[in-house]
C-alpha positions as CSV (number, residue, x, y, z in Angstrom):
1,X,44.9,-119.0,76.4
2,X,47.2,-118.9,73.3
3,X,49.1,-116.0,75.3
4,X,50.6,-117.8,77.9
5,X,51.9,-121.3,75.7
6,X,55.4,-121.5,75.6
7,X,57.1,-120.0,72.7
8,X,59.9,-121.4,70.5
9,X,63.8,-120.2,70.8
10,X,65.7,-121.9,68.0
11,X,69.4,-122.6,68.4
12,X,71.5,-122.0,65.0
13,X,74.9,-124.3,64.6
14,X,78.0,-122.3,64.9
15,X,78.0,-120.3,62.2
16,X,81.2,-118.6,60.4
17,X,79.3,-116.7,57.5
18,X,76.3,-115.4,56.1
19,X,75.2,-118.6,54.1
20,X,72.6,-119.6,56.9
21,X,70.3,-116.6,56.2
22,X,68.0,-118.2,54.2
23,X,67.2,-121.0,56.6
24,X,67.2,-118.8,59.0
25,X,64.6,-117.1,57.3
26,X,62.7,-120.1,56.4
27,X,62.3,-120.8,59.6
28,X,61.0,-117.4,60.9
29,X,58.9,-116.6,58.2
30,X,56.1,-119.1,59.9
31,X,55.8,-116.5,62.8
32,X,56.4,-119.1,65.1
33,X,59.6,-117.9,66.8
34,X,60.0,-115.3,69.5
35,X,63.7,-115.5,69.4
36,X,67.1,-117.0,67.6
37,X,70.5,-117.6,69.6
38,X,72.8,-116.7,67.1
39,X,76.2,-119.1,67.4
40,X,78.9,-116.9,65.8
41,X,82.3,-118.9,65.4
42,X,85.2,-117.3,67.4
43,X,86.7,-114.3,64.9
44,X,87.5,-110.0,66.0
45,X,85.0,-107.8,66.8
46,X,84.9,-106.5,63.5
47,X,84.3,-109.9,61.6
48,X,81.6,-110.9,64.3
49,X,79.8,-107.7,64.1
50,X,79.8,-107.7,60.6
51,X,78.2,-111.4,60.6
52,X,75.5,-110.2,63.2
53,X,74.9,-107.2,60.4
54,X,73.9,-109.8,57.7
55,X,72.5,-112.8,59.4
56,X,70.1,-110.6,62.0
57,X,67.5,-109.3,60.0
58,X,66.8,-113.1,58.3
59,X,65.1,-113.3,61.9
60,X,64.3,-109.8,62.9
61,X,62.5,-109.1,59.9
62,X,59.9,-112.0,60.8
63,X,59.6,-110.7,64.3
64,X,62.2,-112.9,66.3
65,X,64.7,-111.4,68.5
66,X,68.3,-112.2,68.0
67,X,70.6,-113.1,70.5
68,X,74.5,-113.7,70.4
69,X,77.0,-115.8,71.5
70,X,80.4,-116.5,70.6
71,X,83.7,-118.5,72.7
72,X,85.4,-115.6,70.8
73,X,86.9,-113.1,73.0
74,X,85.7,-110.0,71.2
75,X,83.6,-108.1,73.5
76,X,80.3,-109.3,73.4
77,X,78.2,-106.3,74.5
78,X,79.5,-104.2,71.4
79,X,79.0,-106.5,68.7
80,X,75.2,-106.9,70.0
81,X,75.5,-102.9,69.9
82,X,77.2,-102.7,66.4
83,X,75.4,-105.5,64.6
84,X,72.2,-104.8,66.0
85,X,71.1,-107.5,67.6
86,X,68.8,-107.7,70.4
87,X,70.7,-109.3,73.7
88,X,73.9,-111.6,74.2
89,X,74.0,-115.0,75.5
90,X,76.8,-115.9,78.1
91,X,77.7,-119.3,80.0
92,X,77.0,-118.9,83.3
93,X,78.7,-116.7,85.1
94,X,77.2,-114.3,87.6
95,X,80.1,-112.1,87.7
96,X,80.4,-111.5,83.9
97,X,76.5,-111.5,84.1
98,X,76.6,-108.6,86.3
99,X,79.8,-106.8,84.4
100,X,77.6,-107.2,81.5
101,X,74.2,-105.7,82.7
102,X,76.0,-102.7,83.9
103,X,76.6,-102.1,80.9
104,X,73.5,-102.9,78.9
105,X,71.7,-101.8,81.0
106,X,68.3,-102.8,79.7
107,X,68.5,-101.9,76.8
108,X,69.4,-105.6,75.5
109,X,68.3,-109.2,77.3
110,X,71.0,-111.1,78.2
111,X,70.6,-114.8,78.9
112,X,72.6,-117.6,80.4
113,X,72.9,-121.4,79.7
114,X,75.6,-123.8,81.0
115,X,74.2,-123.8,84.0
116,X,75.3,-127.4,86.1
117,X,73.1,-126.5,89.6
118,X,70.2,-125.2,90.9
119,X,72.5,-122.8,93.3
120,X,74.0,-121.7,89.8
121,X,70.4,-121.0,88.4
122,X,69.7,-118.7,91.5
123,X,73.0,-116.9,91.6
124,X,72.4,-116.0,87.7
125,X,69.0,-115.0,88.0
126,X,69.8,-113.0,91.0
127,X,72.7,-111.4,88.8
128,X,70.2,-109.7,86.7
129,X,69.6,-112.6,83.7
130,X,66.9,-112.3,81.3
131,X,66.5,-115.7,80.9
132,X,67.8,-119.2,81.6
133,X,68.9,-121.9,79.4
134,X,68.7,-125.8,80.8
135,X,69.5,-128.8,78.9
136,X,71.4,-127.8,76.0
137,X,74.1,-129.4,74.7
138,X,77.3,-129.7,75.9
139,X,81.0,-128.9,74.5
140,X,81.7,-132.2,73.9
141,X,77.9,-132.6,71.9
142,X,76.2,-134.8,74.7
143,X,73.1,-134.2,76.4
144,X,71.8,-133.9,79.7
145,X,68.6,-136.8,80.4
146,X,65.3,-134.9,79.3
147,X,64.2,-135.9,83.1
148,X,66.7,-134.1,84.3
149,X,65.7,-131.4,82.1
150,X,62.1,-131.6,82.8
151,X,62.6,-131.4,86.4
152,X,65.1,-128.5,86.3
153,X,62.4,-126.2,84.0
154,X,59.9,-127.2,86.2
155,X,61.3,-126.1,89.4
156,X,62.6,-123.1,88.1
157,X,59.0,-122.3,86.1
158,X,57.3,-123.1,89.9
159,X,59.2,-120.6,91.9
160,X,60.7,-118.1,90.2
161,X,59.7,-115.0,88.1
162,X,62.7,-114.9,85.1
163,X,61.8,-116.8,82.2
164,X,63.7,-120.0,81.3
165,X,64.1,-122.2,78.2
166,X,64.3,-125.4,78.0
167,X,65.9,-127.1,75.3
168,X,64.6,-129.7,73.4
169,X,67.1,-132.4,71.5
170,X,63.6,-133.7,69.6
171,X,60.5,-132.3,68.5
172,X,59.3,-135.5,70.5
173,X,60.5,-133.7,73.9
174,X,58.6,-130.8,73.1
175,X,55.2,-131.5,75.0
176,X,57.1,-132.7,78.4
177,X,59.1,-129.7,78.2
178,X,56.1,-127.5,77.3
179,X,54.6,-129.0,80.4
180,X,56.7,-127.8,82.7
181,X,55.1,-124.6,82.8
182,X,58.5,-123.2,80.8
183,X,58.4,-119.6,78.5
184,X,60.7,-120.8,76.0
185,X,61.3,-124.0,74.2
186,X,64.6,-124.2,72.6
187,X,65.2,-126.3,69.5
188,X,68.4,-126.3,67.5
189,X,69.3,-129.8,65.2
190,X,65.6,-130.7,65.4
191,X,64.6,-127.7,63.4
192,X,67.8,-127.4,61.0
193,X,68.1,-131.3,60.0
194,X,64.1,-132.1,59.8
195,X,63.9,-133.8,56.5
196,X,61.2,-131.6,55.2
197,X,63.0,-128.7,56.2
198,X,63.5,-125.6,58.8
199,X,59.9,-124.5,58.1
200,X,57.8,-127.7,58.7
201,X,59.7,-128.6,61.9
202,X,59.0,-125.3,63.4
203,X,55.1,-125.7,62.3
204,X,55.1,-128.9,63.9
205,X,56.4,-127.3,67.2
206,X,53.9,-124.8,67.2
207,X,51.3,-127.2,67.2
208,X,52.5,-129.2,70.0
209,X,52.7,-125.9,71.8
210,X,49.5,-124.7,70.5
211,X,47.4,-128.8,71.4
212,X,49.4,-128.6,75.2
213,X,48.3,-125.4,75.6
214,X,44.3,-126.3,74.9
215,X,44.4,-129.1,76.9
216,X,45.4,-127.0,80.0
């Protein structure tokens, strides 16, 4: 049963150098995560790739995948290459999707988030995406209603075959979410500001995911 609960995605802050790693790290070492959205502050190619090089294996080491995004406008799909990560993250945008998986081919996941309808869901999934992100935050830091959140992952989760995270503001909205039958839980200030730090919040996660999944 364990195989199909939902897995955790953590969400870094913006990042603009190399001093995360060891929270990073913290919070992979528990086993817990399948994957880590890196967010790289704009900078060149060069300056981005070079941060992917040094912040990637905190998470890649403990078996999570990375994944990058940036409102840079370096080119994406070589710093992924250069710095080794595992797949990019874009805001939705079938066409750049598309652009994008031409040229990655499969050789790197590439996931959207941003995503405002559930006509811009299906034109992104049917653009190639890897995965979908709903609920996280906005630009301007505010958040979607976790009902409107809930019902999103759970329509997508019923009908369609690419997996989709769904972010959680709290570690209280992880069980709803997990219910929806989503792949991924996403979890960004939740894991990064718990007072007992990165490592206990992503325990308790995985034990919300692990009780939701027994009770199935």
């Amino acid at each position: 049963m364990a195989d199909t609960a939902a897995r955790l995605y953590l969400i870094t802050p913006v990042l603009d150098d190399a001093s995360f790693a060891p929270r990073l790290a913290e919070a992979c070492a528990t086993g817990a995560v399948a994957a880590v959205l890196l967010r790289l502050a704009p900078a060149d190619e060069r300056g981005l790739t070079n941060l992917v090089k040094a912040l990637a294996p905190a998470a890649q080491e403990h078996g999570a995948a990375v994944i990058v995004a940036s409102e840079a406008k370096a080119d994406l799909a070589n710093v992924a290459a250069r710095g080794g990560a595992d797949g990019v993250h874009i805001p939705g945008d079938p066409a750049r999707l598309r652009e994008l998986r031409e040229r990655l081919k499969s050789e790197r996941a590439i996931g959207a988030g941003a995503i405002r309808s559930k006509d811009d869901a299906m034109g992104l999934g049917e653009a190639g995406a890897d995965y979908l992100l709903f609920g996280e935050p906005r630009p301007d830091g505010s958040l979607p209603s976790l009902e409107s959140v809930v019902e999103r992952a759970s329509w997508w989760a019923e009908i369609f075959e690419t997996p989709c995270v769904a972010f959680a503001p709290s570690l209280d909205a992880v069980a709803p979410l997990a219910a929806t039958q989503a792949e991924f839980i996403g979890l960004s200030d939740a894991v990064w500001t718990h007072p007992e730090g990165p490592a206990a919040a992503v325990k308790a996660a995985a034990e919300i995911l692990e009780r939701q999944e027994a009770s199935r």
